[in-house]
N, C-alpha and C positions, 0 to 999 in steps of 0.2 A: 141305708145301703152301705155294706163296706167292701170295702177292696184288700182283699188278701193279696203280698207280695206275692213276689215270685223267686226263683234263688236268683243272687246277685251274677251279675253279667260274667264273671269268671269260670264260672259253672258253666258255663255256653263257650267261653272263649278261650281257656288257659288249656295249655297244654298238662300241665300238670294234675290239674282237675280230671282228663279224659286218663291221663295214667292210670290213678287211684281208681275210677270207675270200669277200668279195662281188669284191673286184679280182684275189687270188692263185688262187681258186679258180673260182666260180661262172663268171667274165668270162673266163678262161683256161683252163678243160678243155671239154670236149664236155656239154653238158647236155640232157638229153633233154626235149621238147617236145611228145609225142605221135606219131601216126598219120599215115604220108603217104594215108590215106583222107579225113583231114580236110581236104586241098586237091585233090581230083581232078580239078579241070577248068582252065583254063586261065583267068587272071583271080580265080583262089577266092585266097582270103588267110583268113589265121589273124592276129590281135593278140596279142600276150602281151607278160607285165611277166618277165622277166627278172632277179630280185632287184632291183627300182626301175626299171629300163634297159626301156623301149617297142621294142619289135622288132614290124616286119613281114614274116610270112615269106610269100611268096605266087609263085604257077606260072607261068610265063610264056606266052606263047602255042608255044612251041616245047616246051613241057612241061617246060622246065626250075625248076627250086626256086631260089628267093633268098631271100637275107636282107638288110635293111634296118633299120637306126634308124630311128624313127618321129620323125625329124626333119627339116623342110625346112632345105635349105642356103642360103636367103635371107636370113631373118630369126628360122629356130629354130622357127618354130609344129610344131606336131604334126599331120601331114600325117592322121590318123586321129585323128578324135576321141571324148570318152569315156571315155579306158583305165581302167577302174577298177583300187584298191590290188592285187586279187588278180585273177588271169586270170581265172576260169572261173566262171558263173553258175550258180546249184544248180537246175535243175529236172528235179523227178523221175520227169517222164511221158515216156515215147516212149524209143524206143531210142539216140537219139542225144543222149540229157539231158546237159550242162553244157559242151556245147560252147565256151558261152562267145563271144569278143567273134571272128565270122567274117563274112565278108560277099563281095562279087564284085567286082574292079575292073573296070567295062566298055571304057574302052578305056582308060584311064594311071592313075596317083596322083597325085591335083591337089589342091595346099595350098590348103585352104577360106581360107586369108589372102588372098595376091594374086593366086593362079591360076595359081604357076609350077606347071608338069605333067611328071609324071615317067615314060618309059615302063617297062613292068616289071619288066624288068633291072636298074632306078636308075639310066641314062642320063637324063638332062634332056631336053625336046623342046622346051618352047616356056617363054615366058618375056614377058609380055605388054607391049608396047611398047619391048621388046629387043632389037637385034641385034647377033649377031656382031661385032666389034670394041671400041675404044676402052676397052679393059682388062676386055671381057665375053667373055666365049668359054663359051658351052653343054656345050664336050667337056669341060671342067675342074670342073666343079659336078655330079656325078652325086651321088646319096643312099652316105650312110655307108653302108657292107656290113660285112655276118658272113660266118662260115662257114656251113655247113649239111653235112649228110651225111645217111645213113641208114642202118641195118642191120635188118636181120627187120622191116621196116613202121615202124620208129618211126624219127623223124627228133628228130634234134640240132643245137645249135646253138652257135656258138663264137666267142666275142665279140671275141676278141683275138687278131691274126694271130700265125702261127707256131704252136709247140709242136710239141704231141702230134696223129698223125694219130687218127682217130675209131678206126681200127685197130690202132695202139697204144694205145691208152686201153682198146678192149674184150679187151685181152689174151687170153685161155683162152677168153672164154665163147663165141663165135662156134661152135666146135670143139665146146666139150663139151652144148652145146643143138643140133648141127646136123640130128638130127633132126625136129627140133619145126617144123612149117609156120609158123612165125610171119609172115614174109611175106602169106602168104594170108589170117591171120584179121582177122575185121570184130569190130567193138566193138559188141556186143549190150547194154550197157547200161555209163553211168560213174557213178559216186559222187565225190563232194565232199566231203571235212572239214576241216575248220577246227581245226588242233590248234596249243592253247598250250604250245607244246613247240621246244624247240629243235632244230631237222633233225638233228645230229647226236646228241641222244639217239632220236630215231625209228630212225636208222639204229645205232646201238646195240642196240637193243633187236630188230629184224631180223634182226641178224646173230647169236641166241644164244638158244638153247632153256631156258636155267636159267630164268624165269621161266614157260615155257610149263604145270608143271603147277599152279603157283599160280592162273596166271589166266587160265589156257585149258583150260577141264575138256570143252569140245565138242570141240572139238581133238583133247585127247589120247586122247579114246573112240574118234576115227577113227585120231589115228595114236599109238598107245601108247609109242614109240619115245621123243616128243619128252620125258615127265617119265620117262626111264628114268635114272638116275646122274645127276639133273641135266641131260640134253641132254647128256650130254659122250660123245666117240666116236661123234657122227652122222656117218655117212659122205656127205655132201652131194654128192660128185662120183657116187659110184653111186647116191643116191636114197635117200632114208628112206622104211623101208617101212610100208603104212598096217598095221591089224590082219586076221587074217582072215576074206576073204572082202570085204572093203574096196578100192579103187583108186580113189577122187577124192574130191576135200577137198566134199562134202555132207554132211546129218547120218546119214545114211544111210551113206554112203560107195559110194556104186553111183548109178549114174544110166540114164535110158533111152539119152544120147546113145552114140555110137559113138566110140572110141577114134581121137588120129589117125592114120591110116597110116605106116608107117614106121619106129615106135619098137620099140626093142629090147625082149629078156622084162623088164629091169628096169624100163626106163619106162611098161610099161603097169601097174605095180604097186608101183612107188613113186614119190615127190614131189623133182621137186628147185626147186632155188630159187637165183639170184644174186642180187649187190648189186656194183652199178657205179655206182662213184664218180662226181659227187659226188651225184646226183639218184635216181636210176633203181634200182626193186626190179623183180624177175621171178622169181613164183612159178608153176610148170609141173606140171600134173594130165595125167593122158592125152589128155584131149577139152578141156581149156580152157587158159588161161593167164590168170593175175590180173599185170597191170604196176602200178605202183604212180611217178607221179612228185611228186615232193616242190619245192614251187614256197617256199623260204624269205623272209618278208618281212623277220624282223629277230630278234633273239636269243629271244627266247620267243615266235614268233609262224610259222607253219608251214602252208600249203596241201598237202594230200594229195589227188591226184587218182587213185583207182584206174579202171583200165578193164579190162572182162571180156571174155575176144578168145574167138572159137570160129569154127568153120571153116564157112566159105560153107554149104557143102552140109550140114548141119547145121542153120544158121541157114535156110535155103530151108525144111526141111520142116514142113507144114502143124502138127504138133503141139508145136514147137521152145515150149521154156519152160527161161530159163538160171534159173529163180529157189530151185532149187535149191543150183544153186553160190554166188549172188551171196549170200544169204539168211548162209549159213554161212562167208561170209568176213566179212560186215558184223558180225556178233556179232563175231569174230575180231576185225577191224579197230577196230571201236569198244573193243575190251578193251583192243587195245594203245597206241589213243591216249590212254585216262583212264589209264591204268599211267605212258606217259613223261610225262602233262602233273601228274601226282603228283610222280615226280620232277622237273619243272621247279619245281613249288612247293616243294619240299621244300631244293633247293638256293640258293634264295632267304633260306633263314635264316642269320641273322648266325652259326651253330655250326657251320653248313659249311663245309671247305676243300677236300676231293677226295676224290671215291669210288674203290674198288678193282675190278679185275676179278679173279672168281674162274678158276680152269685151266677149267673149262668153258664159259667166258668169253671162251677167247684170240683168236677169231675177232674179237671187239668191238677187242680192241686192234692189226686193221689201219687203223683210220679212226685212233689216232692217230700210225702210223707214216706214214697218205697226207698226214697235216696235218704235220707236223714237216717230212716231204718238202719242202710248200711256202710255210709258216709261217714254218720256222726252228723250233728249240729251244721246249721249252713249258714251260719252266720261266719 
């Protein structure tokens, strides 16, 4: 049996290390941002922080999606003011809790500084006691832009031109979820935590079931799979199946909603789950789907934002209660953030140099062959 390292404990704890991954990674792949439900109308904007980086994503009156730094080309002020450290504000009531920093542009984005106004594409319009000439030209001053994309409702964002298209980056998963209406579903409720752990032990810990029967005993009553041999031999591409008489992650494993249309006999009866790099979790029940996006602020310091999607006509009917589902992922979730924010403390001691991955473990050792990818060597 061998044990494969893992990257050495600096990689977890240096601040330095989270820099290079904020400019090689976070700035340069597709990062997933949420729901294009969250801007439906024309004028709707979303704020978010961006590992530090202020972005405005917001719809244009042509329906179109932009993205912008959240900086005026004048003199630098922050055309939106407020951003707090972490995107999204926790409140727990209503269906649309932790929205976070959203608001309406009524007709441009105008720097509460001197009043230059930006129409919503990031064209410049006006410029107060300026014109055109004499080394000023309007057409040459429009607001920094990103990328922006979308796939199954959620929208990404990509900070540094070039690369990787949003479609080469979602490699397989497009295909092997194309059942699943994710396009269609609305966010019946989000969750907020705040975990002292560094993103990539979260996403570690995601991608490998050897810990699930220690510290997931709800869990593994619904799906007994996960502490069988350790988690090793889950077949993720066909679905891990729950126990019998089970098919969706409740305590119960059964629920009143209806399954979604279209999935085959496996997916109405077993669980599957991705992880796309560098942000974005998607775990897939018949009748719901939990996303999971991961907002990092700095080597031990981690925003998890889950949202619990389910399908319109579902959420329409007069007895719709996801609290079911939501209830028994939040146990779930809270387990796995005190688990990796243990080992974030635990790696912190001066007798640490580098953990192992065990064989039923190998899936964890693709995040360090995506880092070395774009790292370089981790040694």
């Amino acid at each position: 049996m061998t044990l494969e390292p893992t990257f050495a404990r600096d990689y977890y704890l240096s601040t330095d290390a989270f820099v290079r991954e904020k400019e090689r990674i976070f700035f340069d792949q597709w990062f997933c941002v949420g729901r294009e439900t969250e801007v439906p109308n024309a004028g709707d904007y979303l704020l978010l922080d961006v590992a530090g980086e202020s972005m405005l994503l917001v719809r244009s009156r042509e329906g179109t999606l932009h993205t912008h730094y959240n900086v005026c080309r004048h003199r630098g002020s922050q055309l939106v003011l407020g951003v707090e450290a972490k995107p999204f504000r926790n409140d727990p009531d209503g269906p649309n809790a932790n929205l976070g920093a959203t608001g309406t542009f009524t007709s441009g984005i105008r720097c509460p500084y001197h009043a230059w106004t930006y129409n919503l594409d990031g064209t410049l319009r006006t410029a107060p006691f300026l014109e055109d000439g004499d080394g000023f030209c309007r057409q040459d001053l429009p607001l920094h832009r990103a990328e922006v994309a979308s796939w199954g409702g959620f929208l990404f964002l990509k900070l540094s031109p070039g690369g990787e298209t949003l479609a080469e980056q979602l490699s397989g998963v497009p295909e092997r979820v194309r059942r699943y209406p994710l396009a269609e579903l609305g966010i019946a409720r989000r969750i907020r935590y705040d975990v002292a752990a560094n993103w990539k032990v979260i996403l570690e810990n995601y991608n490998e079931c050897y810990h699930c029967g220690p510290v997931h005993p709800e869990l593994c009553r619904v799906v007994p799979a996960f502490r069988q041999n350790g988690g090793m031999h889950l077949d993720w591409e066909r679905g891990v199946p729950h126990r019998e008489g089970a098919w969706t992650f409740t305590m119960s494993g059964t629920t009143t909603r209806r399954p979604f249309a279209g999935l085959d006999r496996d997916e109405l009866t077993r669980h599957k789950g991705e992880l796309i790099y560098p942000n974005f979790m998607l775990s897939l029940s018949a009748e719901h789907a939990a996303a999971f996006t991961l907002w990092p602020h700095g080597p031990g310091d981690t925003t998890v934002i889950c949202d619990f999607l389910f399908h319109p006509d579902e959420m329409a009917r007069p007895d719709f209660d996801p609290m079911d589902a939501v209830e028994f992922w939040d146990i779930t979730n809270r387990q796995d953030w005190a688990i990796c924010e243990s080992v974030q403390r635990g790696m912190a001691s001066r007798i640490f140099r580098r953990g192992f991955y065990a064989p039923m473990e190998s899936l964890s050792l693709d995040i360090r062959r995506y880092l070395e990818r774009r790292l370089g060597p981790t040694e």
